[in-house]
N, C-alpha and C positions, 0 to 999 in steps of 0.2 A: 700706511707708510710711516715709517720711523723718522719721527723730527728729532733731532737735539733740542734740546732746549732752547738756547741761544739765537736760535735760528725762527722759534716760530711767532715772532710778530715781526720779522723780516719777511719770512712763510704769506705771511696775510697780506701784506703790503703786494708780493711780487704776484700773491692768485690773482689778485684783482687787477692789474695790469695783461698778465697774458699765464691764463692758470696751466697750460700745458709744461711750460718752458719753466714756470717757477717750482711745479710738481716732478719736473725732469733733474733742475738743480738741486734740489732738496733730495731725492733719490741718491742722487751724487756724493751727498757729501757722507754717506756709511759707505762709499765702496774706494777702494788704494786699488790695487794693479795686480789680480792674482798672481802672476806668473813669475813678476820679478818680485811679489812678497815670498813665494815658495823659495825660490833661489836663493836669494836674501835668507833665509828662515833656515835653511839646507846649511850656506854657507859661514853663517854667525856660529857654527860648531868650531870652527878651524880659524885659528890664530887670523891677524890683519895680513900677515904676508902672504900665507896660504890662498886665503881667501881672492886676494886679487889677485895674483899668481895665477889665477883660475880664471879670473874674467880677463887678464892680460893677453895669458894665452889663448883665447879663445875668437877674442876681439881683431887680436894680431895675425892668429894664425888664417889666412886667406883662404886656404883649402879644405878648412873645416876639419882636419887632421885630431886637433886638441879635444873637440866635442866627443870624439868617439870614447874616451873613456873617465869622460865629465860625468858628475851625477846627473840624475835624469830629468829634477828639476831645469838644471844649466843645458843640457840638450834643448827641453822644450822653449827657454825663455830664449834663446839665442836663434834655432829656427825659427821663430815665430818675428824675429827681428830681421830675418834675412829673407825674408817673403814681402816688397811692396804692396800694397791694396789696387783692386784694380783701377781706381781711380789716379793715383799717383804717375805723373808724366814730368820728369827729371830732364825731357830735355827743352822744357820750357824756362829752365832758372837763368837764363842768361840774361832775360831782360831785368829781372828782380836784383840779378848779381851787380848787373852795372847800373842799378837804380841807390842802392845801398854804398856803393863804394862812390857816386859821385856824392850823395850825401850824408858822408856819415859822420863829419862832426855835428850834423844837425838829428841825426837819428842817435848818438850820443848824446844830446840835449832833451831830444824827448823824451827818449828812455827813462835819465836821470829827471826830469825837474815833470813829468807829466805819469809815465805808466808806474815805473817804479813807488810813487809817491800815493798813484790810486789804489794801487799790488797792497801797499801796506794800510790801508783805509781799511781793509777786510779782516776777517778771522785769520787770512794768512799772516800776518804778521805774530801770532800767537805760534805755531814753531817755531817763525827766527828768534824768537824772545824768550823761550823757553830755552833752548837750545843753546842760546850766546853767540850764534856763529855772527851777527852782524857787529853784536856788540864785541865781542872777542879779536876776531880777525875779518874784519870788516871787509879794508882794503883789498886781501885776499878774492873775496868771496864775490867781491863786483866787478873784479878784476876776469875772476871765472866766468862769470855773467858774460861780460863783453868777448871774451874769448871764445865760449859758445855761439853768440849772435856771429862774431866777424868769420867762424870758421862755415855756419852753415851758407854764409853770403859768398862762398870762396869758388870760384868754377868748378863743378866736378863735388864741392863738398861733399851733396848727402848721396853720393853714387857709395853703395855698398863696400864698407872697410875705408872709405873716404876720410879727413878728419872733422868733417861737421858730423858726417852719421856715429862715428866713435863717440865725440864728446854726447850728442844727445840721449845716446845709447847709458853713455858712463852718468847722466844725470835723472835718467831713470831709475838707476841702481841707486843711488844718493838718495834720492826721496824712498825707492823702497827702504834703505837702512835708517836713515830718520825714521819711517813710519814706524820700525819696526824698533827701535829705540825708544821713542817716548810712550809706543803702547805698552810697555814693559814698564816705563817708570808711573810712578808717582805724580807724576808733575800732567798725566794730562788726562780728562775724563769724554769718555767718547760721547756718554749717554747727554753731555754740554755740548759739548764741539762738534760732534760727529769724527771722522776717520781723521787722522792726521794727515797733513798733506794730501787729503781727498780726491779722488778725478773732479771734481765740482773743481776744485781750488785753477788745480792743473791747467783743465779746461778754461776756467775764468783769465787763468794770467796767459796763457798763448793767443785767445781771442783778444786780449789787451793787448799784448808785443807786438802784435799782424796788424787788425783793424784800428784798434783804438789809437795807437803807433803815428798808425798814414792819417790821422788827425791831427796829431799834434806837430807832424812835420809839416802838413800844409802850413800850418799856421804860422811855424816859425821859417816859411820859405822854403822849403824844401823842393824840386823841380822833378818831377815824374810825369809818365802819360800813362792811358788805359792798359796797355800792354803791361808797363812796369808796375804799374799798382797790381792788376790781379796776379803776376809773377811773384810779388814781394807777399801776398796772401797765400800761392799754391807752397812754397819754399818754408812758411812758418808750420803750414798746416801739415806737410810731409813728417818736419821736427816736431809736431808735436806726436803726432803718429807712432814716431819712434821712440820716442817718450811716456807710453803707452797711457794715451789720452783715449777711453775708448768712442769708439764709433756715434755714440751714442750722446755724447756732450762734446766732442772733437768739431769745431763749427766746417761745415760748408765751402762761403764764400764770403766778402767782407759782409753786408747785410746781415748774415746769420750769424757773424761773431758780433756783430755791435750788439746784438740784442741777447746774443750770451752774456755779454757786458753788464750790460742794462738791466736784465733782467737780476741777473744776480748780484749788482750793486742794491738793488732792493731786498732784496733775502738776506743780505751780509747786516749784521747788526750795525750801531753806528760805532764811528771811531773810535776801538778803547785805546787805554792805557797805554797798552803794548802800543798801539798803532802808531801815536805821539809820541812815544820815545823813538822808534825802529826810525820814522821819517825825518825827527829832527836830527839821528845820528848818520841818516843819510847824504843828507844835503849838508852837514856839518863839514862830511869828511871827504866831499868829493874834492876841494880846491886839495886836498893831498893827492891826489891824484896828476895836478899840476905841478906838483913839490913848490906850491904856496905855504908860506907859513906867517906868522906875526899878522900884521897891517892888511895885506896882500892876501891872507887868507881869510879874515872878516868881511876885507872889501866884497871879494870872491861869493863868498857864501851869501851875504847879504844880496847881491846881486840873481844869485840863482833862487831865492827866497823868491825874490818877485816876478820872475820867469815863468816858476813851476805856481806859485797862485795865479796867475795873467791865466795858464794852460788848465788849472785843475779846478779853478772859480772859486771863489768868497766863501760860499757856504763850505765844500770840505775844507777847505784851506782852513777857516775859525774853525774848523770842528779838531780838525788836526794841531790846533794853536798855533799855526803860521803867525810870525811878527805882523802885526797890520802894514802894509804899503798900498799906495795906489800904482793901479796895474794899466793906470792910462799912458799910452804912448809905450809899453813894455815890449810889446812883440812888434811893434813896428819899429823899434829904434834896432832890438832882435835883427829883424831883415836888412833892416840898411845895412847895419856893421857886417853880414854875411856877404851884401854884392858888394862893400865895397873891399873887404878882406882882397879876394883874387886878385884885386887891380894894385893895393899895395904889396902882393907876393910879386905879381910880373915884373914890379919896379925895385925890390928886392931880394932877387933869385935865394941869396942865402938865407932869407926869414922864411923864403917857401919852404926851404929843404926841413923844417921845424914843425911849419904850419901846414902841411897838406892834408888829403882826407886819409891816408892810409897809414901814413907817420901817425897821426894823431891815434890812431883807433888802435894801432900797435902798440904803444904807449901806456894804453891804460886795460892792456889786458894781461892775461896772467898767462907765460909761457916758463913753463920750467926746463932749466939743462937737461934734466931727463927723458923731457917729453910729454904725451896725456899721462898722468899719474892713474892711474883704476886700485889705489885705496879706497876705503868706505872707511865711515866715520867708526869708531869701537865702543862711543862711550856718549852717552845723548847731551852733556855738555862740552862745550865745544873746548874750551878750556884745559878737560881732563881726556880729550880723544887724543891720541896719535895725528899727527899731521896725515892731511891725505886729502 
């Protein structure tokens, strides 16, 4: 097996814990997503308009009309997205749907101050830092994020030509064209890293979204039953499906993502460079989000500083140079202010119309006048790309 470099006293740590699952991730990280890198690879011949022009039409067209005289690559990666697995049962999402929408300024919270912050502990942070997309257009880009999560939470989302199964589909193509930009440049060496944006990575952040997730919202109060939990897992794991996570490091059920987790928090070296910068410009810039500024956006930040240490514990948090705070009483002061928020909405209807779960989550995602945008990046910093 080919290790990267980078990876093999990570390698050591994760065999001896559970050598099958650490020998499976490490496999992972030389392999990207044949299908949509051939597409991607086909269509980086043809201007940005062209290009997505291409996967517009195709994505759009319902009848499959557009494919008939698409390249052959764009035929195979688009059947191959309109084929569910026979495992896939879409019409169990409704308890996940209404599990997510009663709480989702608290699945907002986790995102931000718990997975997000773990996401960037890894190697994966080594793209977005390369790239500049967090540092560039930040806002943007978590904005997307959220727009992702809330549309595949949507009734009917990831029902075929849906807009959850669009965007997952359109954020496939994103990582294909990242992968297929910085293997080109300068800036990134496989025989260190292994593949850019790797199924290992892919794999590691959906089993974090799904499992690792409904950890962190219990924590911070969040109200689900059996039903909703393994609905809130079947609904991630379809999205990652479509996101062409293969079969092979795509987890299970929540059990086999935690230890996709785990295991591959072991294999991932410790927190660099990148990582400390990507997470503090995370939690920086999320009180923009709120259009906090001055006072009001230190207080903010300072606050979510000790949230996401209480969820993500002492040792990454120092590794990541989190500010020192104590995280005693953090998540329980967390939960109070949650139950008692609803009871001050009842008693002032017009602070609900601001504060509720679905206003909020609309709020801090990214919908443009035009609609899903299906540009791809043109140029591997994010700086010198075309907006898209």
């Amino acid at each position: 097996m080919e290790i990267p470099s980078e990876y093999a006293e990570g390698y050591t740590k994760g065999r001896a814990a559970d050598p099958e699952r650490a020998a499976n991730y490490i496999a992972h990280t030389m392999i990207g997503d044949p299908l949509a890198d051939a597409m991607v690879a086909d269509l980086s011949a043809l201007s940005q308009e062209k290009s997505s022009e291409w996967v517009r039409l195709c994505i759009e067209s319902g009848d499959g009309s557009a494919l008939r005289s698409a390249p052959a690559s764009v035929r195979e990666f688009f059947n191959a997205c309109k084929t569910p697995p026979d495992w896939a049962d879409l019409s169990s999402c409704m308890p996940g749907c209404r599990m997510f929408h009663r709480n989702a300024r608290i699945v907002l919270a986790g995102m931000l101050g718990g997975v997000l912050v773990e996401g960037f502990s890894t190697n994966i942070a080594k793209s977005f830092f390369i790239t500049g997309r967090l540092r560039d257009s930040g806002i943007r880009r978590l904005k997307q994020n959220n727009r992702h999560m809330l549309e595949i939470f949507m009734p009917d989302g990831l029902q075929k030509y849906g807009d959850g199964w669009k965007v997952s589909v359109r954020v496939r193509l994103i990582h294909a064209k990242i992968r297929y930009l910085l293997g080109k440049s300068d800036e990134w060496s496989t025989e260190e890293l292994g593949m850019p944006i790797s199924s290992a990575h892919v794999g590691y952040a959906i089993a974090a979204f799904s499992a690792r997730l409904l950890r962190h919202i219990e924590r911070l109060g969040a109200s689900f039953n059996e039903e909703e939990r393994r609905s809130f897992m079947a609904i991630w794991r379809y999205s990652g499906h479509l996101m062409g996570i293969p079969e092979t490091i795509l987890f299970r059920d929540e059990q086999d993502a935690l230890e996709i987790f785990r295991i591959g928090s072991l294999c991932e070296p410790p927190p660099s460079m990148e990582s400390i910068a990507l997470a503090s410009s995370l939690i920086n810039s999320a009180p923009l989000f709120l259009h906090k500024t001055g006072t009001d956006r230190r207080k903010l930040a300072n606050y979510i500083w000790q949230v996401s240490r209480a969820l993500i514990g002492d040792t990454l948090a120092d590794g990541l140079m989190f500010p020192k705070h104590s995280t005693l009483g953090v998540l329980w002061k967390f939960r109070l202010l949650n139950r008692i928020e609803p009871i001050m909405n009842r008693l002032n209807p017009k602070a609900y119309e601001n504060n509720n779960n679905l206003t909020a989550i609309l709020d801090v995602s990214l919908y443009d006048k035009t609609g899903i945008s299906y540009k791809l990046p043109d140029h591997v910093y994010a700086e010198q790309s075309a907006k898209w």
